[in-house]
C-alpha positions in Angstrom: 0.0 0.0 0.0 1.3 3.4 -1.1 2.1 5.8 2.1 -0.1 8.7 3.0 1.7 11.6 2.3 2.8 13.3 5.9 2.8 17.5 5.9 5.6 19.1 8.6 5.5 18.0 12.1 5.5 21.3 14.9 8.9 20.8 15.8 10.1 21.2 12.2 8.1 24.4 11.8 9.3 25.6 14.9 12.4 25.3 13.5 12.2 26.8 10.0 10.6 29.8 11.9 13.4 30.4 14.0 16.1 30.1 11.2 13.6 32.3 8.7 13.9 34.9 12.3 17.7 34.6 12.4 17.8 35.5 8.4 15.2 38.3 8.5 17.2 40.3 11.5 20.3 39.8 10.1 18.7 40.9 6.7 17.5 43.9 8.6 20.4 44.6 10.3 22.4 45.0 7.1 19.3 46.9 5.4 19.5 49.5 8.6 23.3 49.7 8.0 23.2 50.7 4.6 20.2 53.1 5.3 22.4 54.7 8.0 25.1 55.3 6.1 23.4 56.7 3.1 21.9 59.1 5.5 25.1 60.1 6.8 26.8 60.6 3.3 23.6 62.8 2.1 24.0 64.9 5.2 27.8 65.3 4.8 27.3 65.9 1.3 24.5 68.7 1.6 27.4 70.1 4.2 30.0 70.3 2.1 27.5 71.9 -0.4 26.3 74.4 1.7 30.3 75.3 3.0 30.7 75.7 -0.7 28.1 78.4 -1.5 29.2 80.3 1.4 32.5 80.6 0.3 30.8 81.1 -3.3 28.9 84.1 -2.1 31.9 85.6 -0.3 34.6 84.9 -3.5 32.2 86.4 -5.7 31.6 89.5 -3.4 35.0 90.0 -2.6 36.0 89.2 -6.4 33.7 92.6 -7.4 34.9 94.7 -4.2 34.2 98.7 -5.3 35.6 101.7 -3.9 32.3 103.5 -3.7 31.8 105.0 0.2 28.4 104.8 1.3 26.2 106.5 3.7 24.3 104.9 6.8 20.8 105.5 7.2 22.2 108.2 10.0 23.5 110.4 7.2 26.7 109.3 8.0 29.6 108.8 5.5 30.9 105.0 5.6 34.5 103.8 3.6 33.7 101.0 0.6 34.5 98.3 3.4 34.0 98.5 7.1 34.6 95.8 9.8 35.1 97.2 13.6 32.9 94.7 14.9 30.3 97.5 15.1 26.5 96.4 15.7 26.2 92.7 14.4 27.9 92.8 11.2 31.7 91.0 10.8 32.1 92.9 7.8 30.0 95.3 5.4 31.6 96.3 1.9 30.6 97.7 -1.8 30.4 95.4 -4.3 29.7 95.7 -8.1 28.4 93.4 -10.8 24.8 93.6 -9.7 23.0 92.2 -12.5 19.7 93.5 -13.4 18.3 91.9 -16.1 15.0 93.4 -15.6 16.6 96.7 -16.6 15.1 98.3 -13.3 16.6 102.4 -12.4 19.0 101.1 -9.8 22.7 100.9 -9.2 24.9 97.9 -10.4 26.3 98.3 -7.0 25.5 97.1 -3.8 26.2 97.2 -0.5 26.8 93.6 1.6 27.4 92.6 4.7 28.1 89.8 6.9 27.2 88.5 10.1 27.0 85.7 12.8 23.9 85.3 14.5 23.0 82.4 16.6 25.2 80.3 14.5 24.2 81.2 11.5 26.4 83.0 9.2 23.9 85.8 7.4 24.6 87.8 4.1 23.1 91.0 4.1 22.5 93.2 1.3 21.1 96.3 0.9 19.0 97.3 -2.3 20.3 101.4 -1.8 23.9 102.6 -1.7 22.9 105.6 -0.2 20.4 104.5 3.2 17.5 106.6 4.4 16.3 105.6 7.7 13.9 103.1 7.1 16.2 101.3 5.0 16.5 97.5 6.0 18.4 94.7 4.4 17.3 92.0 2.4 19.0 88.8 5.2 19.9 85.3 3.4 21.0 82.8 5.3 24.1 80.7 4.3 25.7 78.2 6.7 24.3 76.8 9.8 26.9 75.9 12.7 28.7 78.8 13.0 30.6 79.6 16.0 32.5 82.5 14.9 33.4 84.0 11.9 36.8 86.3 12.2 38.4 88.6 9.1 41.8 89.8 8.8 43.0 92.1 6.3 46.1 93.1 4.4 47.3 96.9 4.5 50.0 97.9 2.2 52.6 97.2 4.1 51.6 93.7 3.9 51.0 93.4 7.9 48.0 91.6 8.6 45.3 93.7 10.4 41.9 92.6 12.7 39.8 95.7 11.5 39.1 98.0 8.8 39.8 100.9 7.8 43.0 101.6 10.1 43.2 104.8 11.9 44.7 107.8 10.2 47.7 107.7 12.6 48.5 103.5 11.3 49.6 104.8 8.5 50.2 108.1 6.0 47.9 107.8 3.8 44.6 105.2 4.6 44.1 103.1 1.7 40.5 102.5 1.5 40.8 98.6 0.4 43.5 96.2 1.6 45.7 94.1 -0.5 43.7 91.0 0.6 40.8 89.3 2.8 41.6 86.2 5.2 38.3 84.7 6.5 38.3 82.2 9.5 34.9 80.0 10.0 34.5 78.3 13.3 32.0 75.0 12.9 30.5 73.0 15.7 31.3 70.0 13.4 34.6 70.4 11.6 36.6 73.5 13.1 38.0 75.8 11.4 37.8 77.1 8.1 40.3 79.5 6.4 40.1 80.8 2.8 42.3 83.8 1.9 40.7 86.7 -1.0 42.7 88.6 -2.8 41.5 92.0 -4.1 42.1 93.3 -7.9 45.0 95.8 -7.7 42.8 97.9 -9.9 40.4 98.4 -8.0 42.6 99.2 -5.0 44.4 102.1 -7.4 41.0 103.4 -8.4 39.4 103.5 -4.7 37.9 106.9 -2.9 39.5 107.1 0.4 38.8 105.2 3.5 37.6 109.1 4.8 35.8 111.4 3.0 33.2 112.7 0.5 31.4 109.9 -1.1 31.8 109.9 -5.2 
């Protein structure tokens, strides 16, 4: 007589269970692995892209430094860059090359500036050269993390300086641009940053002085 077939006793599904367990955590294990670590290279990666368009945003600014003075929305006269640590802002300059390709009656220069505020590093910009004094700037934020940001600048002499301009007795005659820019970024997660800018000789030549009546 032929044998009835015979399905799988408990013991043997007990069994497969348990190894099918084993395989599914250690499948899962590897799946959370490679999900963390994805994560971790997206977030490093959006970073070092956001590092990057800061230090886009402050070539490209520096690259197109101008000599133009402005004045403040207290009337008063202001060299084409400016950083005392006055008010909030690391550093405030003239820039040109602002397109306008809506052919609007406006200035292709601007004035920018940039601060640190609860680690954030801000641009600033300012739509007038000339303030009045309900003038506000237009705030961008660029980098998150910031624990400090610090500028030095060249003078003439090639001496490194921690403000700008330098007072009339540093020197005979106040240049009102330095040879070049050193910024230092402080980041919670990968220290300190240092990019050095130098500024077009031309533009240095052709600058109004750091005092004075604005062009």
């Amino acid at each position: 007589m032929r044998e009835k077939p015979r399905g799988f006793t408990l013991v043997e599904l007990l069994v497969a269970i348990v190894i099918f367990s084993v395989l599914a955590a250690i499948a899962y294990g590897g799946l959370h692995s490679v999900l963390n670590s994805e994560r971790n290279v997206e977030q490093a990666a959006e970073r070092l892209r956001a590092i990057q368009q800061t230090m886009l945003f402050l070539g490209r600014d520096l690259a197109q430094i101008s000599g133009r003075g402005i004045r403040d929305e207290y009337g008063v006269q202001q060299p084409p860059l400016l950083s005392q640590n006055r008010a909030l802002e690391v550093m405030e300059f003239t820039r040109g090359g602002w397109s306008n390709p809506a052919g609007q009656m406006r200035s292709t220069l601007q004035r920018v500036g940039y601060a640190v505020e609860e680690q954030q590093l801000i641009r600033y910009s300012w739509t007038v050269l000339d303030r009045a004094p309900d003038t506000k700037p237009q705030r961008l934020p660029l980098l998150d993390d910031v624990v400090s940001m610090k500028v030095r600048f060249m003078d003439a002499s090639r001496a490194w300086q921690v403000q700008w301009p330098l007072p009339s007795a540093a020197q005979a005659a106040p240049a009102s641009l330095p040879l070049a820019v050193e910024v230092t970024l402080e980041l919670k997660d990968l220290g300190v940053l240092r990019r050095l800018f130098e500024i077009d000789a031309s533009v240095i030549q052709n600058a109004a002085p750091a005092v004075g009546k604005t062009p």
